[in-house]
VEXNU-510101 format. One record per atom (N, C-alpha, C): residue in three letters; y, z, x. Coordinates in steps of 0.05 Angstrom, whole numbers, padded with zeros to 5 digits, always signed. Each point is the difference from the previous one (the first is absolute). Layout:
REM residues N
AlaYZX
...
//
This chain:
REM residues 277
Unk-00024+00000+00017
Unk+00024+00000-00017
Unk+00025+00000+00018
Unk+00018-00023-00009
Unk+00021+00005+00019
Unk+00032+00004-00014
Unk+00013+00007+00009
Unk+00027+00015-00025
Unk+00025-00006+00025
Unk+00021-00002-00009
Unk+00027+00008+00022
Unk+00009+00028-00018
Unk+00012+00011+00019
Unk+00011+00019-00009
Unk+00031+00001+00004
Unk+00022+00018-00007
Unk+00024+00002+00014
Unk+00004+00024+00013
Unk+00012+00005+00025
Unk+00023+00020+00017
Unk+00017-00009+00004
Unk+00019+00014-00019
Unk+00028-00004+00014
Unk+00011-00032-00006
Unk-00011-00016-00013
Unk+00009-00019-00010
Unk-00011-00026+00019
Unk-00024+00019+00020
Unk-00017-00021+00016
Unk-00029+00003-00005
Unk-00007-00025-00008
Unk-00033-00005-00018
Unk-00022+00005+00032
Unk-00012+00010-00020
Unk-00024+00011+00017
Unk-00026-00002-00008
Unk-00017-00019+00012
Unk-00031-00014-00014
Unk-00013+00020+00010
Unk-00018+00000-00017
Unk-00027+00020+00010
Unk-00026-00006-00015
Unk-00030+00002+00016
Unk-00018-00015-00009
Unk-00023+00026-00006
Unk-00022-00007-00022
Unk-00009+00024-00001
Unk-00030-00001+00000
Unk-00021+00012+00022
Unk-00024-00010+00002
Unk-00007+00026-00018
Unk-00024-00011-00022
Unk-00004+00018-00015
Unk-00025+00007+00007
Unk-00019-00009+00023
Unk-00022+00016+00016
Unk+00010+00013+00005
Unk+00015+00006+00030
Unk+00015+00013+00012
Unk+00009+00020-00009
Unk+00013+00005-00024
Unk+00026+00005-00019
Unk+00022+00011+00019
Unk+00016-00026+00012
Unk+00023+00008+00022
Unk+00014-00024-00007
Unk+00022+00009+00000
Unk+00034-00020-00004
Unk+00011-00013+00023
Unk-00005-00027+00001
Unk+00009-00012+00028
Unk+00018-00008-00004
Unk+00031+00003+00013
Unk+00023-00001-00003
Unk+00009-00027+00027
Unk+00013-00013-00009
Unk+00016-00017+00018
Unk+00021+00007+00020
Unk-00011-00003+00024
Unk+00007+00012+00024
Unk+00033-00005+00009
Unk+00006-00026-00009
Unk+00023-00015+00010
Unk+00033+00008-00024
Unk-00026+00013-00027
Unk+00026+00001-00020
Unk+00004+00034+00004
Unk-00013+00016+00003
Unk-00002+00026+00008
Unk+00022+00000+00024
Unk-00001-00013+00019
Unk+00019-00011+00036
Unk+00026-00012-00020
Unk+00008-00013-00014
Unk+00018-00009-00023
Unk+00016+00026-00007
Unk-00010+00013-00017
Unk+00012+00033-00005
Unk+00011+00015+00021
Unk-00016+00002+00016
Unk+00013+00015+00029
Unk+00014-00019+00005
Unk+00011-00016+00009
Unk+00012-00014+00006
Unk+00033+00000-00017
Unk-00006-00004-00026
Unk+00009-00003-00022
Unk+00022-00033+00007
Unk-00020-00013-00001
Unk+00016-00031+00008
Unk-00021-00015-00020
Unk+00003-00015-00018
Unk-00002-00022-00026
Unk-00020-00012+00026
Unk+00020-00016+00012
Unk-00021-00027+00021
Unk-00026+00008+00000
Unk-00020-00002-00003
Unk-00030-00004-00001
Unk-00009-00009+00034
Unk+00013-00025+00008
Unk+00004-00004+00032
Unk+00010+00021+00018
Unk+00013+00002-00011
Unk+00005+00042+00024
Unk-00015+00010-00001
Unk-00010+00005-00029
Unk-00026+00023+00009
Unk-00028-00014+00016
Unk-00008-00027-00007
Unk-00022-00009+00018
Unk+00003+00004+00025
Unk+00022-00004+00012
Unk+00012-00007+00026
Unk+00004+00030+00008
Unk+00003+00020-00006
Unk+00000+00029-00005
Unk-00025+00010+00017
Unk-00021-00021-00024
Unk-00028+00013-00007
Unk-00013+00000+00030
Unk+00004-00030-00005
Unk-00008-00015+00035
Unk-00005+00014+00019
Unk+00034+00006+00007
Unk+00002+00013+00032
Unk-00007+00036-00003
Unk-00001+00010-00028
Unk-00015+00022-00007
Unk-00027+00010+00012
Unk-00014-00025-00007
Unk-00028-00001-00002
Unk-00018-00004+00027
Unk+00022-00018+00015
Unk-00012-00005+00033
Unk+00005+00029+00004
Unk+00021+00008+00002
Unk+00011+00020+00007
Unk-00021+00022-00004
Unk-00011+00013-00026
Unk-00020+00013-00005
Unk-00034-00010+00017
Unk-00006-00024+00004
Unk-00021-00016+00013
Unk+00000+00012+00024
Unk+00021-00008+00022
Unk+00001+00017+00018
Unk-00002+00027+00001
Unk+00014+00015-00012
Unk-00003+00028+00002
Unk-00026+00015-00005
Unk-00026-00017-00021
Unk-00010+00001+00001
Unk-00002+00015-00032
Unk+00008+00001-00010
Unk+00002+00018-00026
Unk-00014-00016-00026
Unk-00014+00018-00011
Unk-00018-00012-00015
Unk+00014-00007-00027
Unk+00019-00003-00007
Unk+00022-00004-00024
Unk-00008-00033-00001
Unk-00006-00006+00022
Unk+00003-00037-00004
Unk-00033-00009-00015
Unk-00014+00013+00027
Unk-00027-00001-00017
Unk-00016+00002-00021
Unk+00011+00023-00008
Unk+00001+00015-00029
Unk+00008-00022-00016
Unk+00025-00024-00003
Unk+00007-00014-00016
Unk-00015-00017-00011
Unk-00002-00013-00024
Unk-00018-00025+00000
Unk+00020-00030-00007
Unk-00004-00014-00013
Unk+00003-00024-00005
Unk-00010-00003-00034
Unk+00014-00003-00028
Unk-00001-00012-00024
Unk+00022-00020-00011
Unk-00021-00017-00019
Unk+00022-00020-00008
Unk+00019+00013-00016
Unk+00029-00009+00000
Unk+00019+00016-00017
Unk+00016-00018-00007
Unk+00009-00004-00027
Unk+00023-00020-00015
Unk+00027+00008+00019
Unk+00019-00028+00010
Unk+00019+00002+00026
Unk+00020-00003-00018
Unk+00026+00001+00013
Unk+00018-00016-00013
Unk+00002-00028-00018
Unk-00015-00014+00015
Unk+00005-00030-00018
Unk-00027-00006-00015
Unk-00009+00031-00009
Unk-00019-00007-00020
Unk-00030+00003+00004
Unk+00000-00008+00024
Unk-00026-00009+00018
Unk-00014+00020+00004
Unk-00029+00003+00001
Unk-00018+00021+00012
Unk-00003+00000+00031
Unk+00008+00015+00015
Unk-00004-00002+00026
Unk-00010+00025+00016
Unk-00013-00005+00022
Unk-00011+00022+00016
Unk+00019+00022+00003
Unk+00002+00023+00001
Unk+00016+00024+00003
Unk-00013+00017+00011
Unk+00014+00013+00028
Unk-00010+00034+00005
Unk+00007+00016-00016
Unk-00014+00020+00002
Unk-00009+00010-00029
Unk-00004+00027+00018
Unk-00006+00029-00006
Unk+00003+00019+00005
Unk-00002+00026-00025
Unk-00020+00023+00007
Unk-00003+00019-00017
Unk+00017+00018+00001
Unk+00002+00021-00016
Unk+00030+00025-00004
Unk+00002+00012+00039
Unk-00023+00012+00003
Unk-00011+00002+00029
Unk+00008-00006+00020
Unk+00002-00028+00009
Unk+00002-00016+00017
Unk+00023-00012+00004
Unk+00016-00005-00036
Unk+00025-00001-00004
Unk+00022+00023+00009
Unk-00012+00022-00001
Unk+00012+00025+00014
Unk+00005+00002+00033
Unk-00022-00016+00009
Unk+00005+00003+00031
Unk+00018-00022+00003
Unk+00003-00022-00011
Unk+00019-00016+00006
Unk+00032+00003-00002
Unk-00009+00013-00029
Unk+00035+00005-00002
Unk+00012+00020+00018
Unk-00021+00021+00015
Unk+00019+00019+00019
Unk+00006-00022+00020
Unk-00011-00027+00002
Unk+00008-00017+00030
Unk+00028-00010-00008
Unk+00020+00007-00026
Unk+00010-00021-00012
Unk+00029+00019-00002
Unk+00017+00010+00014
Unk+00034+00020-00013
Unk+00002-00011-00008
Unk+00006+00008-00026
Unk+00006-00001-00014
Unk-00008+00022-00034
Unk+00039+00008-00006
Unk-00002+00020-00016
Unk+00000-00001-00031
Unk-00030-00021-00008
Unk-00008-00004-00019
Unk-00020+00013+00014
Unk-00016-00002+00016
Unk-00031+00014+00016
Unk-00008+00012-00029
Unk+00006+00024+00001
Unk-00004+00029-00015
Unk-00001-00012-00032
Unk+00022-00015-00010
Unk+00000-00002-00033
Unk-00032-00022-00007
Unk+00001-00029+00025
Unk-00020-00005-00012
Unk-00030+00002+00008
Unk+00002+00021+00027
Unk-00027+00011-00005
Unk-00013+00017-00025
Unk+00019+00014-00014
Unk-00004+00019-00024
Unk-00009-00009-00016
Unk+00015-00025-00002
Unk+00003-00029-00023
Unk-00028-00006+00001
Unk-00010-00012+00016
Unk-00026-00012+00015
Unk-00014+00020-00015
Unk-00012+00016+00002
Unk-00010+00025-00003
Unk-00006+00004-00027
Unk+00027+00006-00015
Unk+00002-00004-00026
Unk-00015-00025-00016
Unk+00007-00020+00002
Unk-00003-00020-00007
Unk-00039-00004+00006
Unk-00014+00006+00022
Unk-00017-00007+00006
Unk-00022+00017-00020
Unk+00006+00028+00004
Unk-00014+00019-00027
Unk+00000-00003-00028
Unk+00013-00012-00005
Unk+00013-00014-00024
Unk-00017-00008-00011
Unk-00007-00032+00020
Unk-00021-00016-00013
Unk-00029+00016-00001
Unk-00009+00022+00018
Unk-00018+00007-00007
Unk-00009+00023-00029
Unk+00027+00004-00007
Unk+00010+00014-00023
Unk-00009-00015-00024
Unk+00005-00034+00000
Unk+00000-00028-00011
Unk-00023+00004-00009
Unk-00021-00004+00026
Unk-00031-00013-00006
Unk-00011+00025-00022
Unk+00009+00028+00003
Unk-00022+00009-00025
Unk+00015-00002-00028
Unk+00029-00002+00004
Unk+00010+00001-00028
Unk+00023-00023+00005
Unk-00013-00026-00006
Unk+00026-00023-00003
Unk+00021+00004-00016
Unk-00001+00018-00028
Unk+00021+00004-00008
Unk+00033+00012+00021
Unk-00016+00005+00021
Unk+00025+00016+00025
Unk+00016-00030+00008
Unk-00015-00018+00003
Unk+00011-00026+00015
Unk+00020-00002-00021
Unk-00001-00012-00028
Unk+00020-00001-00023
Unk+00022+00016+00007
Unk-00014+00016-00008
Unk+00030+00031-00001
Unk+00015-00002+00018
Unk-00009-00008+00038
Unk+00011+00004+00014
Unk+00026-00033+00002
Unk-00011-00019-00010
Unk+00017-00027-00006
Unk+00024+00007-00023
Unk-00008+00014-00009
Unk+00022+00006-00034
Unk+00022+00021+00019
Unk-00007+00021+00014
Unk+00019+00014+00006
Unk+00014-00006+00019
Unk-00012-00028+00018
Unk+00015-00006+00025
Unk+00025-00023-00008
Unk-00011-00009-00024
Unk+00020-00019-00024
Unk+00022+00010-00002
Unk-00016+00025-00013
Unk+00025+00021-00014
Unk+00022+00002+00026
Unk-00011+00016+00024
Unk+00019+00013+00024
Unk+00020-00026+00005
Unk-00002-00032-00010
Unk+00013-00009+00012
Unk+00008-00018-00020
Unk+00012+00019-00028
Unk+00015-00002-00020
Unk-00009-00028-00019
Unk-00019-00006-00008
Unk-00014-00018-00009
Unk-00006+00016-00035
Unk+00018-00020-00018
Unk-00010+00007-00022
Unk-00031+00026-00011
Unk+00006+00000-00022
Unk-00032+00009-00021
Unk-00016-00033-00013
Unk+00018-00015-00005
Unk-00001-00023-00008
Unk-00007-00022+00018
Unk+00007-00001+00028
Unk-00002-00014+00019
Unk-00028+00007+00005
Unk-00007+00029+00009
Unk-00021+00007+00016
Unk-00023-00012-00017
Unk+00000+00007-00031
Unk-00021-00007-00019
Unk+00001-00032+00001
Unk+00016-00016+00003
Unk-00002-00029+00002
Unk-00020-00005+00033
Unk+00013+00015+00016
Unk-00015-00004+00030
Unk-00031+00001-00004
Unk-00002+00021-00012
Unk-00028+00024+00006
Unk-00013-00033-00028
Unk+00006-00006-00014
Unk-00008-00017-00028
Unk-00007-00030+00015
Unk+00021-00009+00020
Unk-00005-00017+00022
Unk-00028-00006+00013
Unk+00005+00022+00024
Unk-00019+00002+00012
Unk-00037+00002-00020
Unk-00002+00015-00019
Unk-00018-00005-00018
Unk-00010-00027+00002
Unk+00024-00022-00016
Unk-00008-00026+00000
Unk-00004-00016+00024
Unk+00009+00018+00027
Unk-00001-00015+00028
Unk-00032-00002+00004
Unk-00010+00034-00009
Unk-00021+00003+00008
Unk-00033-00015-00006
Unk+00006-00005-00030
Unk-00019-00015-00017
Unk-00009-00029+00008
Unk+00030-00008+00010
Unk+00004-00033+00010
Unk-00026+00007+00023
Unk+00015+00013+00025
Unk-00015+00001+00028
Unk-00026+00006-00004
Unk-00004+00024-00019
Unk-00042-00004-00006
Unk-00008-00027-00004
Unk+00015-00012-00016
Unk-00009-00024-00006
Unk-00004-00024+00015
Unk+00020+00007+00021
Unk-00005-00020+00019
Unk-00025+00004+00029
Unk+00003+00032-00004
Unk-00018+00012+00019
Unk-00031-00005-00009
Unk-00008-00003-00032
Unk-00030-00009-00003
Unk+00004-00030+00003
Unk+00013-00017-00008
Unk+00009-00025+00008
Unk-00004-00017+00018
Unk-00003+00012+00028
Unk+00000-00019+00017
Unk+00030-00004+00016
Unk+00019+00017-00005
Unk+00022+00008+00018
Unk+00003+00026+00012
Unk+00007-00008+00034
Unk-00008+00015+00011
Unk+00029+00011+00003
Unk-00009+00025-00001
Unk+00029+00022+00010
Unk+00017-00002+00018
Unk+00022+00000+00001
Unk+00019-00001+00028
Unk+00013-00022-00008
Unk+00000-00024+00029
Unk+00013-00020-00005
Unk-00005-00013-00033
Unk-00027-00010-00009
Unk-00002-00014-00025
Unk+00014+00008-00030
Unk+00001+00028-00001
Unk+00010+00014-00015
Unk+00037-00001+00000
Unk+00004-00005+00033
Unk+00034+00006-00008
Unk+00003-00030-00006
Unk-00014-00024+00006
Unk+00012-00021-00002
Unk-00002-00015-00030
Unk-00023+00015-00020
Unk+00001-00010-00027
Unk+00027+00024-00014
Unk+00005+00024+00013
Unk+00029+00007-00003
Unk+00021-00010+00004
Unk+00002-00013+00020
Unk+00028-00019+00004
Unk-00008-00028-00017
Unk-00017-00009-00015
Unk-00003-00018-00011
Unk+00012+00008-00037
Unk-00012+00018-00001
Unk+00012+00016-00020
Unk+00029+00005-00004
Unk+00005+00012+00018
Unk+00032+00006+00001
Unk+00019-00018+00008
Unk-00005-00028+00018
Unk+00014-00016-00001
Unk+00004-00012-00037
Unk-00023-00006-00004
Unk-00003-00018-00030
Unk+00019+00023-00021
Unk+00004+00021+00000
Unk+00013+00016-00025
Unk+00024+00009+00016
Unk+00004-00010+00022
Unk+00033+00012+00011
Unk+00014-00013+00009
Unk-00014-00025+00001
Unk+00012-00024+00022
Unk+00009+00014+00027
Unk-00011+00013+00014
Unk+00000+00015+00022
Unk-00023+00010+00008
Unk-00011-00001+00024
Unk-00026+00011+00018
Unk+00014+00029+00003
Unk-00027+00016+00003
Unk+00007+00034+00012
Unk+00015-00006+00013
Unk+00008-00006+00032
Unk+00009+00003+00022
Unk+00030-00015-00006
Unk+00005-00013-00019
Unk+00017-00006-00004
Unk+00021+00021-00030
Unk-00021+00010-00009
Unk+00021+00016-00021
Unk+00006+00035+00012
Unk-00026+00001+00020
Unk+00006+00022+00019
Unk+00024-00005+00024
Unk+00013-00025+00009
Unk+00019-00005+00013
Unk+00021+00002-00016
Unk+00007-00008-00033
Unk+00014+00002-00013
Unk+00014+00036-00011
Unk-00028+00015-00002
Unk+00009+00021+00001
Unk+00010+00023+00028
Unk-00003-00019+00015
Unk+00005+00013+00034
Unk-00024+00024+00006
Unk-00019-00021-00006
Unk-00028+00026+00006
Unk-00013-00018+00022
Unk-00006+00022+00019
Unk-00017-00009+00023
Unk-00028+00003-00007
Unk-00012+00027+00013
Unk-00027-00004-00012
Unk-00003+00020-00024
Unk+00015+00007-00018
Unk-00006+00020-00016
Unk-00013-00023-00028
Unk-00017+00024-00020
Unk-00005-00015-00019
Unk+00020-00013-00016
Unk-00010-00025-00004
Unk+00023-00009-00020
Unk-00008+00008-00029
Unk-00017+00012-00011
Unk-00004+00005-00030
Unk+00016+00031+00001
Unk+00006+00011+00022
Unk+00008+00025+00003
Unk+00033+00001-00007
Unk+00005-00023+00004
Unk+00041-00010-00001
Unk+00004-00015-00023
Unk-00019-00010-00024
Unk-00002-00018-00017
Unk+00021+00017-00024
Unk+00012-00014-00007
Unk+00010+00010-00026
Unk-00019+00009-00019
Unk+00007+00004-00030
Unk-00022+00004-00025
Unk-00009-00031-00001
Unk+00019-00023-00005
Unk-00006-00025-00008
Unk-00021-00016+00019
Unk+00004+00008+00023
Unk-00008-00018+00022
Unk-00035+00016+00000
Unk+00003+00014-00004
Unk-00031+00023-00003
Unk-00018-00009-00023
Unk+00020-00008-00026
Unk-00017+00004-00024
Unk-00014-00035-00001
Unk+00029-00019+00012
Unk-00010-00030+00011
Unk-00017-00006+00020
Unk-00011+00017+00019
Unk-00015+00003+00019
Unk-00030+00011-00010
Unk-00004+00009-00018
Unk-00016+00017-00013
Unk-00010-00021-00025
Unk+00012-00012-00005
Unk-00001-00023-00021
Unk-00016-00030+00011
Unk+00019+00001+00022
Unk-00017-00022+00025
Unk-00029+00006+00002
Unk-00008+00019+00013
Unk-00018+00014+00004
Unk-00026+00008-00028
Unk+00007+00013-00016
Unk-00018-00007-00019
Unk-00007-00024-00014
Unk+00018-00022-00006
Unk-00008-00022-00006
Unk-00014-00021+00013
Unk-00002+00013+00029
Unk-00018-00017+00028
Unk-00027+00014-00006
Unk-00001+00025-00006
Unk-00026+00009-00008
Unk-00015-00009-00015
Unk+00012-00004-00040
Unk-00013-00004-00015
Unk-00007-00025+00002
Unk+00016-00027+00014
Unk+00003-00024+00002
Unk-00024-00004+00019
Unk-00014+00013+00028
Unk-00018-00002+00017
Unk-00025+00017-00018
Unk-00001+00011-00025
Unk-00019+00018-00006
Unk-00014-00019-00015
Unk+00017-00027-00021
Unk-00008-00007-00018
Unk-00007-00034+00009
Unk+00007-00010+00026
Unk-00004-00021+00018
Unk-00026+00008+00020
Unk-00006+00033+00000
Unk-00021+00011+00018
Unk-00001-00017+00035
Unk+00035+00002+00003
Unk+00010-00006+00029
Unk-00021+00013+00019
Unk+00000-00015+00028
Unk-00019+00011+00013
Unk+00008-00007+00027
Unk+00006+00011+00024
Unk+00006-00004+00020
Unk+00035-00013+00006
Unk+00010-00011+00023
Unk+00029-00002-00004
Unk+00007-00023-00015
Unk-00016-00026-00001
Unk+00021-00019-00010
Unk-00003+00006-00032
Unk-00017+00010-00011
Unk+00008-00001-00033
Unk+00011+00025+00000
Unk+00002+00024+00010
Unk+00019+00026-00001
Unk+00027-00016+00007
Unk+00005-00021+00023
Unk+00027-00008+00002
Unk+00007-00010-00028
Unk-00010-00018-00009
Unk+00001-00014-00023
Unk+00008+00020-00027
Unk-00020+00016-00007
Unk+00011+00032-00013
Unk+00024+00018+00008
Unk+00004-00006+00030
Unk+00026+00023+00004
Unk+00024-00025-00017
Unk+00006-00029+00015
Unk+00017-00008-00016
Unk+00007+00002-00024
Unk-00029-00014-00019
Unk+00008+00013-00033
Unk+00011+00024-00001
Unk-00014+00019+00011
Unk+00012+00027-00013
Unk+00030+00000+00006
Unk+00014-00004+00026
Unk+00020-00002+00003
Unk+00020-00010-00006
Unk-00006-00023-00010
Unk+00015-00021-00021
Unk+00001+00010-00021
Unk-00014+00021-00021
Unk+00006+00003-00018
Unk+00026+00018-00005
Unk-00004+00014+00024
Unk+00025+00029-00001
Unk+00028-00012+00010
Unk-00006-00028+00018
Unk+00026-00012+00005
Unk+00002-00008-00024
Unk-00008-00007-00017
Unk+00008-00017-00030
Unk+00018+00019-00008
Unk-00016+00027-00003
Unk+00020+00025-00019
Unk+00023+00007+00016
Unk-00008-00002+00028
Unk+00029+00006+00014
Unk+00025-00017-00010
Unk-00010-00024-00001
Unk+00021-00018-00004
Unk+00009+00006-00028
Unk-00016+00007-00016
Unk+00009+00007-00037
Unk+00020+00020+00007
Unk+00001+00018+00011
Unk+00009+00026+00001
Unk+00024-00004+00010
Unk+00002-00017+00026
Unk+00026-00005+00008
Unk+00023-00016-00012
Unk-00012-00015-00012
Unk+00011-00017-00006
Unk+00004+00008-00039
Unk-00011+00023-00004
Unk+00021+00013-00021
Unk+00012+00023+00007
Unk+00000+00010+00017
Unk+00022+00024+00009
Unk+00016-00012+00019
Unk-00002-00022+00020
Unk+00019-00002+00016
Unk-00007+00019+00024
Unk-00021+00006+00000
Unk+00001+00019+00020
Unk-00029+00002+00031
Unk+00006-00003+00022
Unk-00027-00007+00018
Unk-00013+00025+00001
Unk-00030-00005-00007
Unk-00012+00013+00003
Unk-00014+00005+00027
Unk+00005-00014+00019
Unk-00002+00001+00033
Unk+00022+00014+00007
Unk-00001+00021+00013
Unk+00028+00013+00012
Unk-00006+00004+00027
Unk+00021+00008+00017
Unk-00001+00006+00027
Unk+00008+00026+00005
Unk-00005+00020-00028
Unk+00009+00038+00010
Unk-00030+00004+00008
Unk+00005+00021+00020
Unk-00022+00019+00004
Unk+00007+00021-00001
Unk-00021+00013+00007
Unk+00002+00031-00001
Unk-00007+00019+00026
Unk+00018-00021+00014
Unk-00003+00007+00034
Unk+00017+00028+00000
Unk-00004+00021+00022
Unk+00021+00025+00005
Unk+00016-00003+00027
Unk+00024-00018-00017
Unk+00025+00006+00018
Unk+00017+00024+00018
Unk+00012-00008+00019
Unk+00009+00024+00006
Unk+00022+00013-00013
Unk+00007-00012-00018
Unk+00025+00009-00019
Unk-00014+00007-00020
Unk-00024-00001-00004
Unk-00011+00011-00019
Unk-00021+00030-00001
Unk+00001-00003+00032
Unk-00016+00031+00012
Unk+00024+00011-00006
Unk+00019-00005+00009
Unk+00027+00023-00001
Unk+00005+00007-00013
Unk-00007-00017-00023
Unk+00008+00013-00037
Unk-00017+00019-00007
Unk-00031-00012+00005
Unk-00009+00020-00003
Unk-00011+00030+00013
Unk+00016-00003+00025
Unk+00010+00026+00008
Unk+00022+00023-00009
//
């Protein structure tokens, strides 16, 4: 299972072997936070001369690490060092920086959590609704999100007995989707809202959620009753579905006058920490 998370308004992937039951966190976005620099290239370049650095010395922090695929910036699944709460600990003392202390705790927190998850999933919920809430997100919004994801989920089983494979195949009958009902690809309506890697269903208005959700179940019932099977007739099903919700988009706009594509998020400014200090 793989999830991003946020610190501090910097996303942080983490992968979860459920033999094991240990949280492998991304070594380079963890070096990101200490750092506290956006560039993703700083921290590699960080990581780099880190890591020889540790090689030589001899310190088992490097060894300890492993290697998993992890969704990158431009969408892509790619190889990633990867690192447990543990090992992530010896690294960050190699790292001044006076975040050290908040997101080792963080780490920590976060990692018990999920084992909190596996006996009672209702914790995973709860803990999505109140992290909504902390960052002033409707009663109405959250229940549209949480109503969302539902329909996100149903689609992806579907494609998962199907004959589509997780990762790359899955995000690309999503951008097939979301181009066709937004006239915009993710990476392009996530540029629009000035989101780097954070989720974009996380910044979505009510409209853009309930049309996204609309997309999405109509690719379902449309691949359920076609009995789509592998990518080219799931491509063929993501379009219909998608076309239908662009149809309503266009009804909707074009009697209010109003786009239902926007470019607000719900990013935390620094004029907006201050307020809420």
């Amino acid at each position: 299972m793989n999830e991003i998370l946020q610190f501090d308004d910097f996303p942080v992937r983490r992968a979860y072997d459920e033999k094991k039951q240990v949280w492998y966190f991304s070594v380079t976005d963890v070096i990101r936070v200490l750092l506290q620099h956006q560039n993703i290239q700083i921290s590699r370049n960080y990581w780099k001369v880190l890591k020889n650095r540790l090689k030589k010395d001899g310190s088992e922090a490097v060894t300890n690490c492993n290697q998993l695929k992890m969704i990158a910036e431009d969408g892509k699944s790619r190889i990633t060092d990867v690192a447990d709460i543990q090992t992530l600990f010896r690294i960050i003392q190699s790292v001044p920086s006076p975040k050290a202390e908040p997101i080792k705790l963080w780490l920590a927190k976060v990692g018990y959590e999920r084992l909190q998850e596996s006996v009672d999933p209702e914790l995973s919920v709860n803990r999505a609704r109140e992290n909504w809430q902390q960052h002033g997100r409707s009663e109405k919004w959250i229940q549209q999100r949480m109503t969302g994801q539902e329909t996100r989920n149903k689609l992806t089983d579907y494609w998962k007995d199907h004959g589509v494979e997780k990762g790359s195949e899955f995000a690309i009958l999503t951008n097939i989707i979301h181009k066709e009902w937004s006239d915009l690809s993710v990476q392009e309506h996530k540029k629009l809202k000035g989101l780097n890697t954070q989720n974009l269903r996380d910044h979505m208005n009510e409209a853009e959620l309930i049309f996204t959700a609309l997309a999405e179940l109509s690719t379902r019932q449309i691949a359920e009753t076609m009995e789509a099977s592998g990518m080219k007739e799931n491509k063929n099903a993501s379009k219909a579905g998608g076309s239908i919700a662009k149809q309503a988009r266009k009804n909707l706009e074009e009697k209010t006058g109003i786009n239902v594509i926007s470019g607000e998020n719900y990013l935390i400014t620094k004029s907006n920490k201050k307020n809420e200090k």
